[in-house]
N, CA, C and O atoms as a Tinker XYZ file with bonds, in Angstrom:
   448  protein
     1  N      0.846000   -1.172000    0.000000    73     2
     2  CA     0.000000    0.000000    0.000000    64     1     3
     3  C      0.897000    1.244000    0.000000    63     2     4     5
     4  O      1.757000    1.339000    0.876000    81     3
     5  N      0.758000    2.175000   -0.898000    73     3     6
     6  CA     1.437000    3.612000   -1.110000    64     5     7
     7  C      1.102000    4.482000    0.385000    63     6     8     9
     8  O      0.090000    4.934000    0.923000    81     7
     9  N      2.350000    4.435000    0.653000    73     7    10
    10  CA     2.700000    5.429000    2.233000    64     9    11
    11  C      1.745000    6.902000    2.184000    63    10    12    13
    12  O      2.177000    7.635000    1.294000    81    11
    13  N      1.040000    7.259000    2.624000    73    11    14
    14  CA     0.414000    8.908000    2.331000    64    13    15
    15  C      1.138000    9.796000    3.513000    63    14    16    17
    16  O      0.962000    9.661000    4.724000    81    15
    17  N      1.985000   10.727000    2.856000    73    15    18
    18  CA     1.960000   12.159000    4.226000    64    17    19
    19  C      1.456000   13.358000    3.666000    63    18    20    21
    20  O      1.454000   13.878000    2.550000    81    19
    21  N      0.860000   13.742000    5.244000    73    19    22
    22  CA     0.093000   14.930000    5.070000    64    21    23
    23  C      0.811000   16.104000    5.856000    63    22    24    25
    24  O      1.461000   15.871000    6.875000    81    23
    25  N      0.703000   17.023000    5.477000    73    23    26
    26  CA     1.758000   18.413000    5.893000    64    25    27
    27  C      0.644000   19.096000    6.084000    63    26    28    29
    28  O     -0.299000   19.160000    5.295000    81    27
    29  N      0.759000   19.772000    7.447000    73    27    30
    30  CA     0.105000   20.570000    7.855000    64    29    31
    31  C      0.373000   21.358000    7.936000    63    30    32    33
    32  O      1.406000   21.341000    8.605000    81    31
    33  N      0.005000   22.711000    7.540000    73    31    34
    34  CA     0.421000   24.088000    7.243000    64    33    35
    35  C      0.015000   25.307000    8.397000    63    34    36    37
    36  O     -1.111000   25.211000    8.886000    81    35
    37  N      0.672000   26.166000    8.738000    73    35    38
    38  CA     0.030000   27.201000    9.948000    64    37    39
    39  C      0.394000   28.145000    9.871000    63    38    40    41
    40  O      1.574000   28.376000   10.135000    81    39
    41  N     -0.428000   29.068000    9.492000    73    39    42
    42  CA     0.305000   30.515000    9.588000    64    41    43
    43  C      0.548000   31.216000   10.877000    63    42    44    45
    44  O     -0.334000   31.507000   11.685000    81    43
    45  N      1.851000   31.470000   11.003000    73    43    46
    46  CA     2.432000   32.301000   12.566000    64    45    47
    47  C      2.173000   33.493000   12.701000    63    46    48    49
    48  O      1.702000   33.935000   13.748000    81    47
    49  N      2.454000   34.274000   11.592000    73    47    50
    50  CA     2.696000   36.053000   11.368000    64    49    51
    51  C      1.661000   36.936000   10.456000    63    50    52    53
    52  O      1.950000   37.217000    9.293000    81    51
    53  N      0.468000   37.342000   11.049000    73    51    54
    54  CA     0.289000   38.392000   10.058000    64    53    55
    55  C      0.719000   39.767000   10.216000    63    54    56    57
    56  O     -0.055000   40.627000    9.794000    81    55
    57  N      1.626000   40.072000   10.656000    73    55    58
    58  CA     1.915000   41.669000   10.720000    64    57    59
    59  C      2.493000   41.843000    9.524000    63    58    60    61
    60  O      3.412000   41.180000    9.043000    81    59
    61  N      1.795000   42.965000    8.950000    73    59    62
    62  CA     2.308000   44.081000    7.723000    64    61    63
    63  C      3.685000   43.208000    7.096000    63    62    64    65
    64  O      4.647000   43.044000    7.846000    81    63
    65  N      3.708000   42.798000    6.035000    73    63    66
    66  CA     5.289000   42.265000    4.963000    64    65    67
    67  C      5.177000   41.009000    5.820000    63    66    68    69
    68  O      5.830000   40.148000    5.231000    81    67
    69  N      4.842000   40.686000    6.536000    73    67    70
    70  CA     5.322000   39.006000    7.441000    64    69    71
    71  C      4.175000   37.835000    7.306000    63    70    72    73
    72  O      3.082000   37.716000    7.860000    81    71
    73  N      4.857000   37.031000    6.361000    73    71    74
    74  CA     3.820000   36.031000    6.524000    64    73    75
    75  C      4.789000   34.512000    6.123000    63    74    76    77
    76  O      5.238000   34.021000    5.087000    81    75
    77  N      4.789000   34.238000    7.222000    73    75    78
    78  CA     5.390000   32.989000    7.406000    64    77    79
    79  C      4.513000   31.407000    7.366000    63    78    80    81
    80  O      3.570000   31.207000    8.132000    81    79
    81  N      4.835000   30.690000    6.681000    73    79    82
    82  CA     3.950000   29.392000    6.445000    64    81    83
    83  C      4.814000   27.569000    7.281000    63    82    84    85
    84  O      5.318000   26.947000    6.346000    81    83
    85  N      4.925000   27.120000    8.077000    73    83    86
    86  CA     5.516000   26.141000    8.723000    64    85    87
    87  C      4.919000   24.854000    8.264000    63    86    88    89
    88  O      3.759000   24.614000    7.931000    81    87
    89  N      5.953000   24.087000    8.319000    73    87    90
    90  CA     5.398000   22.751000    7.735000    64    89    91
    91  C      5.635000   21.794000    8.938000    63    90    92    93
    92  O      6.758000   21.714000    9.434000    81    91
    93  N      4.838000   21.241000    9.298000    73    91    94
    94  CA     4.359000   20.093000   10.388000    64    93    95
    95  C      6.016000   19.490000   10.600000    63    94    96    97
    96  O      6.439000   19.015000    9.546000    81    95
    97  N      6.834000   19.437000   11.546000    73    95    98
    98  CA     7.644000   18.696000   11.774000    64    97    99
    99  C      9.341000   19.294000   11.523000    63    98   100   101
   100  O     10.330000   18.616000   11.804000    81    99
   101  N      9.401000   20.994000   10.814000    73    99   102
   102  CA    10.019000   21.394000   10.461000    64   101   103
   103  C     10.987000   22.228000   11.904000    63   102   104   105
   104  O     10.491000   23.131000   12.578000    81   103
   105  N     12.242000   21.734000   12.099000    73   103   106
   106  CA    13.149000   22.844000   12.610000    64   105   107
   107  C     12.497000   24.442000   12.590000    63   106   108   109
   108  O     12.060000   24.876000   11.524000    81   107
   109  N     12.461000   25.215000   13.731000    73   107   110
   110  CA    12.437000   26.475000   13.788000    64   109   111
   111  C     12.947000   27.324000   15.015000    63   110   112   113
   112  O     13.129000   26.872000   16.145000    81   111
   113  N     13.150000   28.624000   14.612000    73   111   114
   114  CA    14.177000   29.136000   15.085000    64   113   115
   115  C     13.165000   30.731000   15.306000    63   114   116   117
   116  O     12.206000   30.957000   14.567000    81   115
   117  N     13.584000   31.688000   16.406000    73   115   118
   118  CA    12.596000   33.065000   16.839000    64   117   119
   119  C     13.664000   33.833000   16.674000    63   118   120   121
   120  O     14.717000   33.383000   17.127000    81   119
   121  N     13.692000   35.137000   16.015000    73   119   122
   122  CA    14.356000   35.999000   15.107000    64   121   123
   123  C     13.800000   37.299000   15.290000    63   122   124   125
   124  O     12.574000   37.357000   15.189000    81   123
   125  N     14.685000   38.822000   15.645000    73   123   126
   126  CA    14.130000   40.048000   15.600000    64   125   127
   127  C     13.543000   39.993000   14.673000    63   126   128   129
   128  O     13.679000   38.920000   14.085000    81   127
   129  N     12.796000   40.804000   14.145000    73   127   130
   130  CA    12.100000   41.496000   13.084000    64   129   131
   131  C     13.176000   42.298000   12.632000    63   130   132   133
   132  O     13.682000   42.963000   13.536000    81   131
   133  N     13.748000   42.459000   11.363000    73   131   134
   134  CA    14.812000   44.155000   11.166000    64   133   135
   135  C     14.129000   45.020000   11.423000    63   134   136   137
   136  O     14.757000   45.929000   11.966000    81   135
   137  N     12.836000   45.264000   11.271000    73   135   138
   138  CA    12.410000   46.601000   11.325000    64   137   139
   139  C     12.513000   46.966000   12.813000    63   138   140   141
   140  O     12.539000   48.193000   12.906000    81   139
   141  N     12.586000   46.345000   14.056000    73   139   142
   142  CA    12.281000   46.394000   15.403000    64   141   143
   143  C     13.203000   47.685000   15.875000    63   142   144   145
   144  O     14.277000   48.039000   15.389000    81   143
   145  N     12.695000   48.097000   16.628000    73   143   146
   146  CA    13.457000   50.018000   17.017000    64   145   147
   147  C     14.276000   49.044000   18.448000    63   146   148   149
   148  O     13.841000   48.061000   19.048000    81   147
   149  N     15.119000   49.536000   18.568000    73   147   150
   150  CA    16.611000   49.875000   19.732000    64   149   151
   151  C     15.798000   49.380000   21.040000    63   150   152   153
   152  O     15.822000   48.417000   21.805000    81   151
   153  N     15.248000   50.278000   20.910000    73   151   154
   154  CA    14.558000   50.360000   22.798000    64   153   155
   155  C     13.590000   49.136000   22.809000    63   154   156   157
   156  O     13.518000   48.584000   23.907000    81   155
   157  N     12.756000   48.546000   21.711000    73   155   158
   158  CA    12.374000   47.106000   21.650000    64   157   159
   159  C     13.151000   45.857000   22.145000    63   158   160   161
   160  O     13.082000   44.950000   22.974000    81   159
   161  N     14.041000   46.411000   21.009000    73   159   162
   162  CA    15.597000   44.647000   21.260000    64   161   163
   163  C     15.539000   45.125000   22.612000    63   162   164   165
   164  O     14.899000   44.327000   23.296000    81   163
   165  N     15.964000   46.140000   23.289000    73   163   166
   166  CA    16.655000   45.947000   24.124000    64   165   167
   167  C     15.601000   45.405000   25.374000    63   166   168   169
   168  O     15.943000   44.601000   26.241000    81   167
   169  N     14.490000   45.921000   25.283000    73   167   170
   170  CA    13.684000   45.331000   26.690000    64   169   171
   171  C     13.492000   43.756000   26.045000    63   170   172   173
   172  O     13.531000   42.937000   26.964000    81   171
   173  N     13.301000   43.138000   24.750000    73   171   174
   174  CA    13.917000   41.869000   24.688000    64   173   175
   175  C     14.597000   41.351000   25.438000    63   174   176   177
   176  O     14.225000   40.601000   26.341000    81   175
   177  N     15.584000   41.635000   25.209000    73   175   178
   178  CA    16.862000   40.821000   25.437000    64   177   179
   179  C     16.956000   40.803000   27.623000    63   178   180   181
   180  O     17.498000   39.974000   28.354000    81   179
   181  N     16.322000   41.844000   27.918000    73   179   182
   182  CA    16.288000   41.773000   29.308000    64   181   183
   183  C     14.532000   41.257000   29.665000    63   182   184   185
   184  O     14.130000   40.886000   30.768000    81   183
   185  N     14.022000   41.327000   28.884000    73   183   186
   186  CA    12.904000   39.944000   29.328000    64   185   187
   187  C     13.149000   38.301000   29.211000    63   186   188   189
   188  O     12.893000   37.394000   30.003000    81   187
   189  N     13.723000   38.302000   27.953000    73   187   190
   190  CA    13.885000   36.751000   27.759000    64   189   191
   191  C     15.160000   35.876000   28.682000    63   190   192   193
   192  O     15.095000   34.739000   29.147000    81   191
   193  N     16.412000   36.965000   28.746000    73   191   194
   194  CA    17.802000   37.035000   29.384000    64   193   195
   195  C     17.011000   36.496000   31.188000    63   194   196   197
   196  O     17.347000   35.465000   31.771000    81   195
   197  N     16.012000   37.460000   31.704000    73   195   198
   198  CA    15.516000   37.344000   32.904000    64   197   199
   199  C     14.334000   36.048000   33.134000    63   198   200   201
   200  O     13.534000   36.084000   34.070000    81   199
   201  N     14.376000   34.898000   32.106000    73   199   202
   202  CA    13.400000   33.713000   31.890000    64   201   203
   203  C     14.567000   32.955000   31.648000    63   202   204   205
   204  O     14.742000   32.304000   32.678000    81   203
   205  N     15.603000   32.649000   30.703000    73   203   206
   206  CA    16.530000   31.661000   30.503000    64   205   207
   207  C     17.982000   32.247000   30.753000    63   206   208   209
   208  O     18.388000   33.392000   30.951000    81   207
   209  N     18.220000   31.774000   30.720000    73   207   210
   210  CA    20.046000   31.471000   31.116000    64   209   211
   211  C     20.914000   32.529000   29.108000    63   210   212   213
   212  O     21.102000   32.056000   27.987000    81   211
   213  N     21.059000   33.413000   29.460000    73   211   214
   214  CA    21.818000   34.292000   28.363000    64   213   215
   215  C     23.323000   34.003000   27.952000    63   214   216   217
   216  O     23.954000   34.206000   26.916000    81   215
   217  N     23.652000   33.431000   29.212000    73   215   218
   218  CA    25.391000   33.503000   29.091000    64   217   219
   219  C     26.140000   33.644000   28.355000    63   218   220   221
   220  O     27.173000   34.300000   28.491000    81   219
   221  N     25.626000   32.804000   27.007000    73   219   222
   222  CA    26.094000   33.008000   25.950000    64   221   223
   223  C     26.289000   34.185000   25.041000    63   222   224   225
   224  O     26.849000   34.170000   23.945000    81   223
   225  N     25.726000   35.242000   25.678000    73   223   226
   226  CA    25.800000   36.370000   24.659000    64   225   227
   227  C     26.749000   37.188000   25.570000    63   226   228   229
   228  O     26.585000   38.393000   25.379000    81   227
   229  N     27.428000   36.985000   26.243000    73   227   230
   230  CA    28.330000   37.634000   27.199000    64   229   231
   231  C     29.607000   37.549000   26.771000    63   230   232   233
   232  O     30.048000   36.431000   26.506000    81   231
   233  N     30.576000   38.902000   26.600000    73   231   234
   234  CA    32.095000   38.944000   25.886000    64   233   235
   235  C     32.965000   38.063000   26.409000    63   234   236   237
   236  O     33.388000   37.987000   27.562000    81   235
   237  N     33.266000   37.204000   25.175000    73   235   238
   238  CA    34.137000   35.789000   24.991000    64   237   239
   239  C     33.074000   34.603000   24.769000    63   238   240   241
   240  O     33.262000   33.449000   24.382000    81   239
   241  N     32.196000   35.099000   25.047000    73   239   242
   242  CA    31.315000   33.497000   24.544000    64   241   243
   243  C     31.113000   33.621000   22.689000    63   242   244   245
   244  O     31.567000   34.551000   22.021000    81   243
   245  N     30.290000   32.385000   22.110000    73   243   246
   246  CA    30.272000   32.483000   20.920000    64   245   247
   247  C     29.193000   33.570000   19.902000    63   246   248   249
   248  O     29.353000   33.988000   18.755000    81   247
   249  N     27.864000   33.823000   21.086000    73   247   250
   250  CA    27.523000   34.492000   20.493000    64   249   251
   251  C     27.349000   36.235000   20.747000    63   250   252   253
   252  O     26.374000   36.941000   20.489000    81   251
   253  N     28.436000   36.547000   21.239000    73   251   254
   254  CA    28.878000   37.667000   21.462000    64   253   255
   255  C     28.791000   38.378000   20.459000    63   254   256   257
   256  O     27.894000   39.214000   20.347000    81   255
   257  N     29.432000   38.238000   19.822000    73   255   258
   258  CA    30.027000   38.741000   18.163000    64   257   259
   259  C     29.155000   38.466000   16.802000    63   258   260   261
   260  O     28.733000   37.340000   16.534000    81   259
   261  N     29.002000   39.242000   16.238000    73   259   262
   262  CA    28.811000   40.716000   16.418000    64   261   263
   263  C     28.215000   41.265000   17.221000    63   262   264   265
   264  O     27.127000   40.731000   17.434000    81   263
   265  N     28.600000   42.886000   18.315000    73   263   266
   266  CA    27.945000   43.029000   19.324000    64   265   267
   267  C     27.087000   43.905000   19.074000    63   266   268   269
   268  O     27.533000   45.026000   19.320000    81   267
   269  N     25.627000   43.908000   18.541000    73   267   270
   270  CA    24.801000   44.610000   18.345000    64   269   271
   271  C     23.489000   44.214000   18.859000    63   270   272   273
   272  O     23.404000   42.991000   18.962000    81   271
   273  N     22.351000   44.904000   19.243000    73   271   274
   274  CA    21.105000   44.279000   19.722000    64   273   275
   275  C     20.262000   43.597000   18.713000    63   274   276   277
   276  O     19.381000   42.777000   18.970000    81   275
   277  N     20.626000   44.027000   17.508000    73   275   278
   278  CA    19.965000   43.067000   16.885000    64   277   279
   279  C     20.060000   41.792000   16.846000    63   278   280   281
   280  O     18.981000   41.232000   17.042000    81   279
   281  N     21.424000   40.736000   16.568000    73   279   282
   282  CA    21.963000   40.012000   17.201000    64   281   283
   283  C     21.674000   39.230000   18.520000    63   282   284   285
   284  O     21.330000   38.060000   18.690000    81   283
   285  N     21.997000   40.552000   19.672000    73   283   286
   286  CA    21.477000   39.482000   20.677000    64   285   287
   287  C     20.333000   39.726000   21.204000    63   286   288   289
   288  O     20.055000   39.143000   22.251000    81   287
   289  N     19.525000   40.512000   20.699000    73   287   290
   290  CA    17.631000   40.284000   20.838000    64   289   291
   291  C     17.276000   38.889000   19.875000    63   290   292   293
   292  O     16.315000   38.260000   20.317000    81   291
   293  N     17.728000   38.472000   18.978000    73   291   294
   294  CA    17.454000   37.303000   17.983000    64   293   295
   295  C     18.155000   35.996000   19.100000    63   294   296   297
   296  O     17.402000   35.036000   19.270000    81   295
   297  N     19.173000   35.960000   19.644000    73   295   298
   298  CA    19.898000   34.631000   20.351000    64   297   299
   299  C     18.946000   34.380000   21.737000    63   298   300   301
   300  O     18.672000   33.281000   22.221000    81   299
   301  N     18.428000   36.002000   22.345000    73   299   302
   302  CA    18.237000   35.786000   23.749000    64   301   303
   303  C     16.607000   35.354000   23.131000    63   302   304   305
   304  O     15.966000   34.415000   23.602000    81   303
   305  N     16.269000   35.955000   22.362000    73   303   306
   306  CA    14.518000   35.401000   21.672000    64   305   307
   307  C     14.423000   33.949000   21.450000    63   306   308   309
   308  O     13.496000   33.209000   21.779000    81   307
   309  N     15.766000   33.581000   20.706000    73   307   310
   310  CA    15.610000   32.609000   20.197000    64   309   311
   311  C     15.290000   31.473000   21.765000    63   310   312   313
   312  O     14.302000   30.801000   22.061000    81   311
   313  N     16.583000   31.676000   22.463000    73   311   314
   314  CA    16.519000   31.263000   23.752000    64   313   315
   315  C     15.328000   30.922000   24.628000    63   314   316   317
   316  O     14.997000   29.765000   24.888000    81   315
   317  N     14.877000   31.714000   24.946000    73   315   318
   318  CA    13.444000   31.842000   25.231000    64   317   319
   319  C     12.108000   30.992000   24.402000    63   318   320   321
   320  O     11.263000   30.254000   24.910000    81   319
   321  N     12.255000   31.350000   23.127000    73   319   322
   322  CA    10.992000   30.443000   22.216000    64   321   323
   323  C     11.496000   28.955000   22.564000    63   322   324   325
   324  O     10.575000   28.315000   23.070000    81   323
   325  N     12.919000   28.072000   22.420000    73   323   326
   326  CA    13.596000   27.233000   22.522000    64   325   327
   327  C     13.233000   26.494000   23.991000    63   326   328   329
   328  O     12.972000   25.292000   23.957000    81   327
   329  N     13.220000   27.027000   24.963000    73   327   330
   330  CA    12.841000   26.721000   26.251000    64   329   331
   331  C     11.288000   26.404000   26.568000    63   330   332   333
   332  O     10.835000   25.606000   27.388000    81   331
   333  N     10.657000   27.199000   25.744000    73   331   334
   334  CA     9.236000   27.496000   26.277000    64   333   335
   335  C      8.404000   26.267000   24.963000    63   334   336   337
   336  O      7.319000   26.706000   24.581000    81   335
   337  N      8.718000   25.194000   24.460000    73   335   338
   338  CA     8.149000   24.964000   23.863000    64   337   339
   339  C      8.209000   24.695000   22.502000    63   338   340   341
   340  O      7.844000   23.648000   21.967000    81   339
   341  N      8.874000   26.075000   21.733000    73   339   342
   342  CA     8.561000   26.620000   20.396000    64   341   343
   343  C      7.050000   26.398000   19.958000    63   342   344   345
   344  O      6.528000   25.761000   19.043000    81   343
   345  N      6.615000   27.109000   20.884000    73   343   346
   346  CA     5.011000   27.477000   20.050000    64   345   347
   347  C      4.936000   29.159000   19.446000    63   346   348   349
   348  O      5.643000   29.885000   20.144000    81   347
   349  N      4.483000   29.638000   18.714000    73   347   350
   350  CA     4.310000   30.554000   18.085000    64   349   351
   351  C      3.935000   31.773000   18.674000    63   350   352   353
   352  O      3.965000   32.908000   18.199000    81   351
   353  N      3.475000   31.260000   20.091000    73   351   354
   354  CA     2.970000   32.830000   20.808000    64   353   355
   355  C      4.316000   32.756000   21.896000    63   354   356   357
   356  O      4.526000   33.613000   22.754000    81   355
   357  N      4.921000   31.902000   21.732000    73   355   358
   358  CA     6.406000   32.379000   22.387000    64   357   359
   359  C      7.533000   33.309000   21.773000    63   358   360   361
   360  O      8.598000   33.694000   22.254000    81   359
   361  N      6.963000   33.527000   20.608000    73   359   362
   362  CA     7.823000   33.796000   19.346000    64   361   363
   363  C      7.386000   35.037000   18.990000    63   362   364   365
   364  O      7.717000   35.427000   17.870000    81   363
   365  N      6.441000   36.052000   19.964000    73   363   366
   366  CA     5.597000   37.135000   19.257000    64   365   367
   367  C      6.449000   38.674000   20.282000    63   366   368   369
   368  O      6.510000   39.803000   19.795000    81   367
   369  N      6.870000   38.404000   21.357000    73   367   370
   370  CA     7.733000   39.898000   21.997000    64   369   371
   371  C      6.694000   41.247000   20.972000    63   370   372   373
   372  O      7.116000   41.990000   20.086000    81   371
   373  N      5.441000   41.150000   21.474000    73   371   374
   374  CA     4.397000   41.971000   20.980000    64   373   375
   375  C      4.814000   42.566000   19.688000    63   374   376   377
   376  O      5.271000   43.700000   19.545000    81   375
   377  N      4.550000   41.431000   18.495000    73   375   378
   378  CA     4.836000   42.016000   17.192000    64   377   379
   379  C      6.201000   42.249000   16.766000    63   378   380   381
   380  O      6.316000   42.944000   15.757000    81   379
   381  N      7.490000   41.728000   17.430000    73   379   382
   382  CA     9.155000   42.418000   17.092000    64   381   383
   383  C      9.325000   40.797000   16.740000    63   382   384   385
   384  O     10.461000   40.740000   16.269000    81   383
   385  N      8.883000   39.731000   16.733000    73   383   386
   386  CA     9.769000   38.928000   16.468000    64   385   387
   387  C      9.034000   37.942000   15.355000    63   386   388   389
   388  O      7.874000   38.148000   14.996000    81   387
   389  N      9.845000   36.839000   14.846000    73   387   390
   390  CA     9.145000   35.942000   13.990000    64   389   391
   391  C      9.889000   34.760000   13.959000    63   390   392   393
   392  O     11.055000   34.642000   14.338000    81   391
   393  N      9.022000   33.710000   13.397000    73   391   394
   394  CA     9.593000   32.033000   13.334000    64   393   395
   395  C      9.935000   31.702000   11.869000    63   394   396   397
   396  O      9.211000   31.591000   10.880000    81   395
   397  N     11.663000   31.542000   12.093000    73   395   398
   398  CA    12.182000   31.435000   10.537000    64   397   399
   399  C     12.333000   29.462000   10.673000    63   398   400   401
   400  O     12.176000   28.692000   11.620000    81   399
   401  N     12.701000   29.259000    9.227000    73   399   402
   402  CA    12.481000   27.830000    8.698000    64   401   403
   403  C     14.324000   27.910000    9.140000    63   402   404   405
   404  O     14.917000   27.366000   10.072000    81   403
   405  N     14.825000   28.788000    8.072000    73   403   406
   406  CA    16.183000   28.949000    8.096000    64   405   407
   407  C     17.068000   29.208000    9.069000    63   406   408   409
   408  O     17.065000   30.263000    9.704000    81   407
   409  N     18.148000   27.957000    9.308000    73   407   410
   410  CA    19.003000   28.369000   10.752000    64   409   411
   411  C     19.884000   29.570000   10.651000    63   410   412   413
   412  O     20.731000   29.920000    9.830000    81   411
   413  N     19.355000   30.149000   11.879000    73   411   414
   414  CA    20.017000   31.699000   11.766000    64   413   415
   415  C     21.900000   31.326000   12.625000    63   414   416   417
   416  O     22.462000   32.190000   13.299000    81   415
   417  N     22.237000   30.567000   12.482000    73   415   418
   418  CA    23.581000   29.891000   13.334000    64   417   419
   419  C     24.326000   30.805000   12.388000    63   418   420   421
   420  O     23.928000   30.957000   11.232000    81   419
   421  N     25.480000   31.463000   12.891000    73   419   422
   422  CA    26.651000   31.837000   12.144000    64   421   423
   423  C     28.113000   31.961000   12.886000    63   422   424   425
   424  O     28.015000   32.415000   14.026000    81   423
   425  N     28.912000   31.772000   12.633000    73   423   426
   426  CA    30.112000   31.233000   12.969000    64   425   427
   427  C     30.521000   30.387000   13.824000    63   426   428   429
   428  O     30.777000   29.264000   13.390000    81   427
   429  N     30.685000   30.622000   15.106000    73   427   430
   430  CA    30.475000   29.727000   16.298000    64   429   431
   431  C     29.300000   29.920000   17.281000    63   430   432   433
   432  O     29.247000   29.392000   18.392000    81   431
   433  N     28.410000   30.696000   16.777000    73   431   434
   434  CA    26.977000   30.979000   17.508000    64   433   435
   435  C     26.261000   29.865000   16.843000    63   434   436   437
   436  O     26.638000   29.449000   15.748000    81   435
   437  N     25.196000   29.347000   17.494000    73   435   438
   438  CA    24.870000   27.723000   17.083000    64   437   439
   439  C     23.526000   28.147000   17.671000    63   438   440   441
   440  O     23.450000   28.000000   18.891000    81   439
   441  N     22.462000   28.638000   17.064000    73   439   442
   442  CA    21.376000   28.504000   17.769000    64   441   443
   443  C     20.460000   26.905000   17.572000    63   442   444   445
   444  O     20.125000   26.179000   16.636000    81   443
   445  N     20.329000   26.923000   19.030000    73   443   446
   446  CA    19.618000   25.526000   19.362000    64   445   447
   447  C     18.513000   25.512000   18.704000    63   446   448
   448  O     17.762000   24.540000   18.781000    81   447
């Protein structure tokens, strides 16, 4: 008998340009928004930092570098969605963030 799979589809994001589509079973990863303003990342990164363990974004670890908030609002987000589940309303930091397919890992930063 011919195997059948079915892919279930869900949309995460409707804010303005964002529309993300997930496929049942797929790796994902919680990511600033670029458009997100300064003073956003940054109460990010000290909400999610104050729920999981950040360490890693601290000078000499791997994902230090590059040191910008965009950067580590995306590692400490990611952190956070990663812990909590990865459900989609972990992934929302009121409209600044989103759930990519694509691993955002770059050099020796390894997001889980």
């Amino acid at each position: 008998m011919p195997r059948v799979v079915v892919l279930f589809l869900m949309l995460l994001s409707l804010s303005p340009g964002w529309i993300l589509i997930m496929v049942n079973g797929q790796r994902t990863w919680c990511v600033a928004k670029p458009s997100t303003e300064k003073a956003t990342l940054l109460v990010n990164i000290n909400y999610a930092c104050s729920q999981v363990d950040c360490q890693i974004l601290q000078k000499g670890c791997p994902c230090f570098a590059p040191d910008n908030l965009y950067n580590h609002a995306s590692v400490a987000m990611n952190l956070y969605y990663q812990s909590h589940g990865r459900n989609h309303w972990n992934c929302d930091f009121k409209g600044s963030a989103i759930v990519v397919v694509t691993d955002p890992s770059y050099g020796s930063c390894i997001y889980p």
